[in-house]
C-alpha positions, 0 to 999 in steps of 0.5 A: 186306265186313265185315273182323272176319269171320275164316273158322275151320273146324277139320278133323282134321289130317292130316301130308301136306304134300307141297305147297308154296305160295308167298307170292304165292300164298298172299295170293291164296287167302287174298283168294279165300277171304275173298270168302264168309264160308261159303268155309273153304278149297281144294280142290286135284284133277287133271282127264283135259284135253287131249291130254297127259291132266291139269291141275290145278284148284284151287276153293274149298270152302265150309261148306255143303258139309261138313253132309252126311258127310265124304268119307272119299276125302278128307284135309284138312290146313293149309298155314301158315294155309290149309285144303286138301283133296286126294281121296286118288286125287289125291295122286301127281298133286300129290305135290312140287307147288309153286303159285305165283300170277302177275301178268303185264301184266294176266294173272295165274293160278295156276301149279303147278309139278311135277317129275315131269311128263313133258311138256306139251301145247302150249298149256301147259294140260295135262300127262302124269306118270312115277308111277314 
């Protein structure tokens, strides 16, 4: 892997910053996103999973995808140094969500934090959430 390789893609700014991302987490994407030098930032979403309803899901966005029109379904904005993007029927689904990433024994994973859920589904996969 060539290190003088620095991934830019610069995106119309958008002011939603309702999430939060911890350090941990924050160095693990960064290393994920450096992987492909075509790889330009993440994708934050919510998928129907499980019997409580949702979980969140979390892929990265490469540049190939962007030659063909922008979704305008979709914001994009920075978080400190990272490129996200959130379809806008997502947004109250990831609205105050706190993502964390962690190293347990040989497990690690990313954890999203939210505290408008309702209840989890008992293996912790999937989640309900009070809109309200």
């Amino acid at each position: 892997m060539n290190k003088n390789i620095v991934n830019t893609y610069l995106t119309k700014k958008s002011i939603y910053k309702n999430i939060t991302i911890t350090e941990d987490a924050m160095k693990q994407i960064l290393f994920l996103i450096n992987l492909n030098t075509d790889n330009i930032g993440i994708r934050l979403s919510i998928k129907k999973s499980g019997c409580a309803g949702f979980r969140y899901t979390m892929n990265l966005v490469k540049s190939s995808e962007f030659k063909k029109e922008k979704n305008e379904k979709e914001i994009s904005f920075f978080y400190k140094n990272i490129l996200v993007y959130i379809f806008s029927k997502d947004i109250p689904f990831l609205e105050g969500v706190k993502i964390d990433f962690i190293t347990s024994n040989i497990n690690k994973i990313f954890k999203f934090y939210n505290a408008k859920l309702d209840k989890f589904c008992g293996c912790g996969e999937s989640f309900s959430i009070n809109l309200k």
